[in-house]
C-alpha positions as CSV (number, residue, x, y, z in Angstrom):
1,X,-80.7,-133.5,-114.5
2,X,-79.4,-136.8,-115.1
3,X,-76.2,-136.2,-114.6
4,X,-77.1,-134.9,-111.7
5,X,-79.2,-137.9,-110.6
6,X,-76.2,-140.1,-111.2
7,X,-74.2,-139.0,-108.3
8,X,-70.9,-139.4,-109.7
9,X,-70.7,-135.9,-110.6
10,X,-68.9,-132.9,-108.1
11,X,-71.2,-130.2,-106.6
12,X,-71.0,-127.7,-109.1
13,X,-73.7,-129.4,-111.3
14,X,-76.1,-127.8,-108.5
15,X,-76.5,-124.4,-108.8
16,X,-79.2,-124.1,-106.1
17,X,-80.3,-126.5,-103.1
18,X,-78.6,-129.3,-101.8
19,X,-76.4,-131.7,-104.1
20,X,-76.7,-134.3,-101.0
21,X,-80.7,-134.5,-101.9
22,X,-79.3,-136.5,-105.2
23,X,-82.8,-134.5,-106.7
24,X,-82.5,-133.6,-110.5
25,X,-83.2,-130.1,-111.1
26,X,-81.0,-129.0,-114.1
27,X,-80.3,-125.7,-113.8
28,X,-83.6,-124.9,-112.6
29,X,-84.0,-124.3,-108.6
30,X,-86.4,-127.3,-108.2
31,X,-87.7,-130.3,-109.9
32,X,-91.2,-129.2,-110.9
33,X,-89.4,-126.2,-113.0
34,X,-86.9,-128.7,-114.9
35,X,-90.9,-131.0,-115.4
36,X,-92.3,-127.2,-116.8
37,X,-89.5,-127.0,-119.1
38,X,-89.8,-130.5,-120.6
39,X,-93.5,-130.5,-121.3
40,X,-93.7,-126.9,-122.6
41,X,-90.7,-127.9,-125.2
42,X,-93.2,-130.7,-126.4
43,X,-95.2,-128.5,-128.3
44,X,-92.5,-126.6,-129.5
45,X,-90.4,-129.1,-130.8
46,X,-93.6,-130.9,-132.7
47,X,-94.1,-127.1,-134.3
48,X,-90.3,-127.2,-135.6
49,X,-90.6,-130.5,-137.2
50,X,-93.7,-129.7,-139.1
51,X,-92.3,-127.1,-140.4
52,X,-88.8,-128.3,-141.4
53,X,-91.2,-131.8,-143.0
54,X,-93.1,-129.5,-144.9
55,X,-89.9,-126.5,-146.0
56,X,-87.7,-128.6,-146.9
57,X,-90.4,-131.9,-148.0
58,X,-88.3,-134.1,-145.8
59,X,-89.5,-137.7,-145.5
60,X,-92.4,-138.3,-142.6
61,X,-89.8,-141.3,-142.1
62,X,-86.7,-138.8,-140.7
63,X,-89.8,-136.5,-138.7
64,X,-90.6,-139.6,-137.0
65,X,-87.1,-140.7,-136.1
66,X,-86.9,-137.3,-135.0
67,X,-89.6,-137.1,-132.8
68,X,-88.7,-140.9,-131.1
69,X,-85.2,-139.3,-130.3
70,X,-87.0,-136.4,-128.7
71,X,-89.3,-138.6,-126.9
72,X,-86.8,-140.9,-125.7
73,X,-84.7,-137.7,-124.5
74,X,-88.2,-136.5,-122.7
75,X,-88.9,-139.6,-121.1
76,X,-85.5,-139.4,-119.5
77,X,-86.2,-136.6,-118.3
78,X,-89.2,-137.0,-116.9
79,X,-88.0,-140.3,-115.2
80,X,-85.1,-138.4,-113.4
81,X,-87.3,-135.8,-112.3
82,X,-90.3,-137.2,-110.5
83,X,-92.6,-134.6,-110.5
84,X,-96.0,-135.3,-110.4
85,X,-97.5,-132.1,-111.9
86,X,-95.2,-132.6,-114.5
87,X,-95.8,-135.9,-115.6
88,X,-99.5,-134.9,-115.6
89,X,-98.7,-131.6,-117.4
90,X,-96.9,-133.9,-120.3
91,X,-99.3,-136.2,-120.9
92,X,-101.6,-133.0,-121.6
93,X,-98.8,-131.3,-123.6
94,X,-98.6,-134.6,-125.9
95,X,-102.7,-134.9,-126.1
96,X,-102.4,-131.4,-127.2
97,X,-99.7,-131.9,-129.8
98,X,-101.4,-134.3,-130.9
99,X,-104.7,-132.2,-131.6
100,X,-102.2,-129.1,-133.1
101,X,-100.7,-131.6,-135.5
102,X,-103.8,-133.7,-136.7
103,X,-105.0,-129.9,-137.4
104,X,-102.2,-129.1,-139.5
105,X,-102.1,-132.4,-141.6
106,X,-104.2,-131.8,-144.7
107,X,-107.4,-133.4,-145.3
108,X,-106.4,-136.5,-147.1
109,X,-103.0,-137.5,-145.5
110,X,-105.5,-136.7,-142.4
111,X,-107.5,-139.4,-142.5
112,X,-104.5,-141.5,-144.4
113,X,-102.2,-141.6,-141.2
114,X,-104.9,-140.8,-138.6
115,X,-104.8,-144.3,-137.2
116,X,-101.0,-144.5,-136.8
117,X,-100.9,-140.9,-135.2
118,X,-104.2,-142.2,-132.3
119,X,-101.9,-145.1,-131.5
120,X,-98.6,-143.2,-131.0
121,X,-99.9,-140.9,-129.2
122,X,-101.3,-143.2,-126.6
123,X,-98.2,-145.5,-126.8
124,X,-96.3,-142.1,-126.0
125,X,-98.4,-141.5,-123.0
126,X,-98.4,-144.8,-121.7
127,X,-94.6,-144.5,-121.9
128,X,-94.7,-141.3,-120.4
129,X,-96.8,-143.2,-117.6
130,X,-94.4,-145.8,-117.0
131,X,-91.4,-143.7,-117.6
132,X,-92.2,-141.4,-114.9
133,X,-93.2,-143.9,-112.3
134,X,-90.9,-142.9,-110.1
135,X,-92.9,-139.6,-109.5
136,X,-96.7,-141.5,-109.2
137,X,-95.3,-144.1,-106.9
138,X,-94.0,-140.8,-104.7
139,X,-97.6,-139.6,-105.2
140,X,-99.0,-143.0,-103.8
141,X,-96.6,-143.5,-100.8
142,X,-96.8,-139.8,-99.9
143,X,-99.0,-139.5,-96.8
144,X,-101.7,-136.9,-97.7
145,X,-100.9,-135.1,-93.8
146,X,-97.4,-134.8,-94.6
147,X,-98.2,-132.8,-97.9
148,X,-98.6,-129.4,-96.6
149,X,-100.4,-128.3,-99.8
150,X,-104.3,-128.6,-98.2
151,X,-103.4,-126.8,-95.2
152,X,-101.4,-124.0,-97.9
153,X,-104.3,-124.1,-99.4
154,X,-106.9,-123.7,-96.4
155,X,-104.5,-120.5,-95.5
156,X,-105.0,-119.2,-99.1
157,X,-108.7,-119.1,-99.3
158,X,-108.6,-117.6,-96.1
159,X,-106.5,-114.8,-96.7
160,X,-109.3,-114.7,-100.4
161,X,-112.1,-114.2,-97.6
162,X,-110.7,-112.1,-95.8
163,X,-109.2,-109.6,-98.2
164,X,-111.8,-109.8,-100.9
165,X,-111.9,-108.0,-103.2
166,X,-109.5,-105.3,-102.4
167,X,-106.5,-107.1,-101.2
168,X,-104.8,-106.1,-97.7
169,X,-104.1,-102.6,-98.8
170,X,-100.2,-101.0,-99.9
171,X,-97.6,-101.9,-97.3
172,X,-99.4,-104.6,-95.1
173,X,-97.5,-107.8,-96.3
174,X,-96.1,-108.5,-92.9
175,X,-99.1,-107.9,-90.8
176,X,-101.8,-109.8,-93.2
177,X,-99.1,-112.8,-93.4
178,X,-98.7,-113.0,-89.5
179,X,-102.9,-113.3,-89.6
């Protein structure tokens, strides 16, 4: 994605859509899939450090580096991309994390490191925040009418109403999505 938000590279770093959009996607067909994959590997990657701190009793000192390489690869990520769901969706996925590891810690180093872990995880979503600014200033300067998401909506809960709780019956895509 960031190569691909760089513009210096040919065409065949898009493999769908249009390379003159200069939009990163990866190899993912649009931007909000490329977001999905970042946060969802949050959680992940936290899970594969625990584990290799606590099978091999590596130093908390080489988890950490660890984790601000991943974070720093994440944020640059997320700053290429520009999706709002998926800046939203990381913050979650580190609040998350957070909770998952705080769980696993045990009762003494708990409490022992519980004040250092609160603060990184808020310094790592106010990071994430102003990272991915690029994606909430396209949020503010979006005008609500151009976003055709309410009227996708409206059309949705439409169809709901009409439909309930049976669906349109076997066969009857084209007519019901003409109504």
């Amino acid at each position: 994605g960031i190569m691909q938000k760089s513009g210096n590279w040919p065409d065949a770093l898009y493999f769908y859509g249009d390379p003159r959009l200069l939009v990163a996607t990866g190899t993912f067909g649009n931007r909000n899939s490329l977001a999905a994959q970042i946060f969802a590997s949050i959680p992940f990657v936290a899970a594969a450090a625990l584990a290799v701190q606590q099978q091999f009793n590596t130093r908390p000192v080489l988890t950490l580096i660890f984790a601000l390489i991943y974070a720093a690869i994440m944020l640059a990520g997320l700053a290429v991309v520009g999706s709002r769901g998926g800046i939203a969706l990381a913050m979650l996925s580190v609040f998350l994390t957070f909770l998952f590891v705080f769980r696993k810690a045990s009762s003494a180093s708990r409490w022992k490191s519980s004040g250092f872990a609160v603060v990184a995880m808020f310094a790592t979503l106010l990071l994430i925040s102003q990272a991915s600014m690029v994606g909430l200033l396209r949020l503010a300067q979006s005008d609500p009418l151009d976003d055709f998401r309410t009227v996708i909506f409206d059309v949705v809960v439409n169809a709901t109403k009409a439909f309930w709780p049976y669906g349109s019956g076997f066969g009857s895509f084209v007519v019901a999505y003409q109504m």
